[in-house]
C-alpha positions as CSV (number, residue, x, y, z in Angstrom):
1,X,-21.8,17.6,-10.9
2,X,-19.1,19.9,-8.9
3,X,-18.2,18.2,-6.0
4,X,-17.4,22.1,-4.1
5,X,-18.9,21.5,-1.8
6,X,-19.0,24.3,1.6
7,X,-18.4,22.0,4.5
8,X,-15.4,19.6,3.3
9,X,-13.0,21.5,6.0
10,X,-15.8,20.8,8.7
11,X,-14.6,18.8,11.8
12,X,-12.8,15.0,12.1
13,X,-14.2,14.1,8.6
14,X,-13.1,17.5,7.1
15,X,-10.7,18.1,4.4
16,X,-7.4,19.5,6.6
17,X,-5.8,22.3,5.9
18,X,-2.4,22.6,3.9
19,X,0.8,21.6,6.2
20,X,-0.9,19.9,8.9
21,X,1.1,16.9,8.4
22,X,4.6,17.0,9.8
23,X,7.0,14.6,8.0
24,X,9.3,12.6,10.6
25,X,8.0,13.8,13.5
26,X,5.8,12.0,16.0
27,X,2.8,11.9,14.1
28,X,5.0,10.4,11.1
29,X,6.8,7.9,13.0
30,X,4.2,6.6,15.6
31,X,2.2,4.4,13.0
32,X,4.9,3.0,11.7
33,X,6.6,1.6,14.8
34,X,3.2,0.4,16.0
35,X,3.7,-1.7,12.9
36,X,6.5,-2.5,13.4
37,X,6.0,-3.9,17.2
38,X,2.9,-5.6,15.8
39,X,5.3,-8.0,13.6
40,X,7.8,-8.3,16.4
41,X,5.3,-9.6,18.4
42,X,3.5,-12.2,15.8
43,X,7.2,-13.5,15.0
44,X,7.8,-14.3,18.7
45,X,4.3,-15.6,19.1
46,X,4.1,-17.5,16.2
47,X,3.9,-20.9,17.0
48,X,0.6,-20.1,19.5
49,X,-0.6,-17.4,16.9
50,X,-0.4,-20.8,14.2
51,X,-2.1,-23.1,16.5
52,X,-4.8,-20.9,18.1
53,X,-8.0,-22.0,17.2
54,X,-9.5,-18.3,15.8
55,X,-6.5,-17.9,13.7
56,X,-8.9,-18.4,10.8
57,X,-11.2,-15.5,12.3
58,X,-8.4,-13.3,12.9
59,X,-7.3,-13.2,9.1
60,X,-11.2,-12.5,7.8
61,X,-11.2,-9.9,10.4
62,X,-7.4,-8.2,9.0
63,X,-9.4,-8.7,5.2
64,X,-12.8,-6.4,6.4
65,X,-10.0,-4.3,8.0
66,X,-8.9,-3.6,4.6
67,X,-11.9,-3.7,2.8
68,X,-13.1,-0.6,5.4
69,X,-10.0,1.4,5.1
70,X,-10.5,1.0,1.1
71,X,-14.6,1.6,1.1
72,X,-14.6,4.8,4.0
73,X,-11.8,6.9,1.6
74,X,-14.4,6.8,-1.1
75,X,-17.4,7.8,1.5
76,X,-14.2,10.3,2.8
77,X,-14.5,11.6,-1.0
78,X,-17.5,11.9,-1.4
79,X,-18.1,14.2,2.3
80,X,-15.6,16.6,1.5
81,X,-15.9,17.3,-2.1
82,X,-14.0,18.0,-4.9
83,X,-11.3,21.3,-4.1
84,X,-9.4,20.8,-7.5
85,X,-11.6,20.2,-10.5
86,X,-15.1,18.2,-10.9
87,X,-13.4,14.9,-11.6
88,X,-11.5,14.2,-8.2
89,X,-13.7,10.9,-8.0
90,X,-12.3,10.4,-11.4
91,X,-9.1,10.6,-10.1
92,X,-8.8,8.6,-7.4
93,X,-10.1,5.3,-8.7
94,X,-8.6,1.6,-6.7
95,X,-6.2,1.8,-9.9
96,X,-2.8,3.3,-7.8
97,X,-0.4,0.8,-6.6
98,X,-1.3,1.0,-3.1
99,X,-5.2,0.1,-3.8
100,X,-4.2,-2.9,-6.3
101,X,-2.1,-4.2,-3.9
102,X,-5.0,-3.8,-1.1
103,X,-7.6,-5.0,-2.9
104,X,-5.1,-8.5,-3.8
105,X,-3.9,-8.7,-0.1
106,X,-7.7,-8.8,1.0
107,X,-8.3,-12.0,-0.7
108,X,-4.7,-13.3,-0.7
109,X,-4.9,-13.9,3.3
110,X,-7.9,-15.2,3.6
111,X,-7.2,-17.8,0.5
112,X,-3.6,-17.8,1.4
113,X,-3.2,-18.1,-2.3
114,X,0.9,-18.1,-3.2
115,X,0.6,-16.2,-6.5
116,X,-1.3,-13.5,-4.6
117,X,1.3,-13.3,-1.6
118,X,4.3,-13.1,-4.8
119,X,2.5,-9.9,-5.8
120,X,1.2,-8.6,-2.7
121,X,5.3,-9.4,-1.2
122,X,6.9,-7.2,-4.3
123,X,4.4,-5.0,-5.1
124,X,2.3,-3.9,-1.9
125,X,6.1,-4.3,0.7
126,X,7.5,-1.9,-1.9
127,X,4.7,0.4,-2.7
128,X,3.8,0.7,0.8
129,X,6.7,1.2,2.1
130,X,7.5,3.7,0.4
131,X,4.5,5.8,0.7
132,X,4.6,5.3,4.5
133,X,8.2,6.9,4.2
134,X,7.2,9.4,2.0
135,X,3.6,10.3,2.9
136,X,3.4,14.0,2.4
137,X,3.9,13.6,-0.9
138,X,0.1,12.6,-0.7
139,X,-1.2,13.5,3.5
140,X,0.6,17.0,3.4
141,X,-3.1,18.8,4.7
142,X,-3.9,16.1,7.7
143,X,-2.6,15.5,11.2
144,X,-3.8,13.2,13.6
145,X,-7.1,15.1,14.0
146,X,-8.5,13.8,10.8
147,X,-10.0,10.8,9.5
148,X,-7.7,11.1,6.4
149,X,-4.6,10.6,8.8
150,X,-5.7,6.9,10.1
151,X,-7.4,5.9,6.8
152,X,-3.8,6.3,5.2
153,X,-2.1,5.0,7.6
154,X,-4.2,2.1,7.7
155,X,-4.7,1.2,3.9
156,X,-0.7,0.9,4.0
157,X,0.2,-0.4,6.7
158,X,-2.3,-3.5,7.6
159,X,-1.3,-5.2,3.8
160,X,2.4,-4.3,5.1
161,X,1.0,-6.2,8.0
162,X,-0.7,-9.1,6.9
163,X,2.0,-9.7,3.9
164,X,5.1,-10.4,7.1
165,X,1.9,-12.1,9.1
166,X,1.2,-14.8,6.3
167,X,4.9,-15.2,6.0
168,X,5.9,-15.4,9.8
169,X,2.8,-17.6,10.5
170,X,1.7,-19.4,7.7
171,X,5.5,-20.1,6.1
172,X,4.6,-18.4,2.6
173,X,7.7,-16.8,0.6
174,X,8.0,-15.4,-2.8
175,X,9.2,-17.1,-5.9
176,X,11.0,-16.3,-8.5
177,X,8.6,-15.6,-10.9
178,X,6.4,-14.0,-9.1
179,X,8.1,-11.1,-10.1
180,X,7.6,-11.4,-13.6
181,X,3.7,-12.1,-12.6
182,X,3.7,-9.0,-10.9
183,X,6.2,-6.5,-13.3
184,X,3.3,-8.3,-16.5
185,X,0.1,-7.6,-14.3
186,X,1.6,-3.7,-13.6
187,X,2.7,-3.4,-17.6
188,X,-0.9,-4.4,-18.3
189,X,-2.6,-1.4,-15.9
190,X,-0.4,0.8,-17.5
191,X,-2.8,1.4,-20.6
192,X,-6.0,2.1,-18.9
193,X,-3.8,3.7,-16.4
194,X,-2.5,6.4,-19.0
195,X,-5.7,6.5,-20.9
196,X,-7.0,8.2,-17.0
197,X,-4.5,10.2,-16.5
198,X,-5.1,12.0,-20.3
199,X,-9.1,12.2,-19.4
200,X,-9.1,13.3,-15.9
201,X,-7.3,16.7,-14.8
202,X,-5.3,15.2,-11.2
203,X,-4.9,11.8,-12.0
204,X,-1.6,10.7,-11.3
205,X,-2.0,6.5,-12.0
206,X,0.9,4.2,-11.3
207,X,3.0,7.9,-10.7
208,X,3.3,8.1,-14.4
209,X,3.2,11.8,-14.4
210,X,4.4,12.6,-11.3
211,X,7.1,15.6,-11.4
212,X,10.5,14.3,-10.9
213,X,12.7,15.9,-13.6
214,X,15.2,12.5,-14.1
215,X,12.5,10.8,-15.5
216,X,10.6,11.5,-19.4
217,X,7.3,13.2,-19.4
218,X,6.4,10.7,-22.0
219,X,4.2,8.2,-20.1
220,X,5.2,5.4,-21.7
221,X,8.6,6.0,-21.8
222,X,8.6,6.5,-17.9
223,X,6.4,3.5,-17.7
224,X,9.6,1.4,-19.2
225,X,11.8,3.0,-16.9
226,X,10.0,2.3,-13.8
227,X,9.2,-1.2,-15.3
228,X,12.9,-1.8,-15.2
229,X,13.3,-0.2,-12.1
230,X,11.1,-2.1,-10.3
231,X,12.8,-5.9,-11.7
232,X,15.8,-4.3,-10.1
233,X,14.1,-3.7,-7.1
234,X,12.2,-6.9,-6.9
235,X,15.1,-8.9,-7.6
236,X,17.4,-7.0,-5.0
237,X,13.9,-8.1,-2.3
238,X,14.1,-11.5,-3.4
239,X,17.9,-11.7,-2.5
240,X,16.9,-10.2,0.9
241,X,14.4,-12.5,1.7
242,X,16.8,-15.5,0.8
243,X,19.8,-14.1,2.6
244,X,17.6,-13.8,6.0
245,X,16.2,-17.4,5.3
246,X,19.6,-18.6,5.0
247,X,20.7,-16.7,8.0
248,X,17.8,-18.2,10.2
249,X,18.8,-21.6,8.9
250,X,22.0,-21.6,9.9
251,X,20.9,-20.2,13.8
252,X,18.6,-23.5,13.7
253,X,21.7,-25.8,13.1
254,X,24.0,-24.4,15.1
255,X,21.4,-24.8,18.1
């Protein structure tokens, strides 16, 4: 079924248009400092935020949050239509490593399960991160007129979000080998990960054949490189997370 179809530029729900999106400008910036503030403000509120009675409420409410930024890009997909090929549905499957680590952080905060916050800490901190610092590798036809605009935003920020929330309020940190759990679950989506990106024209799973000329077009050569990327990456987190633990500590004993 071709998925052209004539109205995907139409209105708030449209398409976009190619360059919309300014990197590190206003539009850029703004989400991410509203992020930002928003974590500022549960660290100094903690203790209340801990003890208030809907806390419970509040963290199903952050999950549906997630679920809805997930669910509306597919119903975005399906409004404006395929502009590149008949398999753009194909291509765009909750199998990149912003949507695993969505899809984990929606049940990891309401179960507050510690394996889940491990992954969701390495994985999610890092992927989203970096594709809220990067985004017009991905948001380059969207400004803040779209739906697009807030629906990215959103499914990257709110698991950035809620993975410093379960860590400020409810004490969680990551473990050691929770980065092995996580670097084992990401070798095993690499199969089914390559095996879509050979069947569908635009799939670009896990980046394995994004265009950076430093690494192999091979996919699973570049899948070991970024595998051992990302234990140096993880490992160089969990050092960061331990050396502002320690530094916190040693604020509470000198007070």
């Amino acid at each position: 079924m071709s998925g052209n179809y004539p109205y995907y530029n139409d209105g708030f729900f449209g398409f976009g248009s190619p360059g919309s999106f300014k990197p590190y400008s206003l539009m850029h910036l703004a989400p991410i400092a509203l992020c930002i503030a928003a974590i500022l403000f549960v660290y100094y509120k903690r203790d209340g935020i801990r003890n208030w009675k809907n806390e419970a409420t509040f963290r199903y409410v952050l999950s549906f949050s997630m679920f809805l930024m997930e669910y509306g890009f597919f119903v975005w997909l399906l409004y404006v239509g395929d502009s590149s090929g008949d398999y753009l549905m194909m291509a765009k499957l909750p199998l990149h490593l912003c949507d695993i680590g969505l899809i984990s952080c929606m049940y990891m905060i309401i179960s507050k399960n510690e394996s889940l916050f491990g992954f969701n800490y390495y994985v999610t901190l890092f992927g989203a991160t970096l594709a809220c610092i990067i985004p017009q590798t991905v948001l380059n036809d969207v400004d803040p007129s779209y739906f697009r605009y807030y629906q990215y935003f959103g499914e990257h920020l709110i698991p950035v979000f809620c993975t410093a929330y379960m860590m400020i309020v409810h004490n969680m940190r990551p473990r050691y080998r929770d980065i092995w759990i996580s670097i084992v679950l990401l070798c095993i989506m690499v199969i089914p990960s390559i095996s879509l990106n050979n069947a569908f024209p635009g799939s670009d799973y896990l980046f394995l054949k994004l265009d950076i000329s430093i690494f192999p077009v091979n996919q699973y050569y570049r899948a070991l490189i970024y595998a051992g990327l990302l234990v140096v990456i993880f490992h160089l987190m969990l050092m960061m997370q331990r050396l502002i633990a320690k530094i916190n500590m040693k604020e509470v004993i000198d007070r």
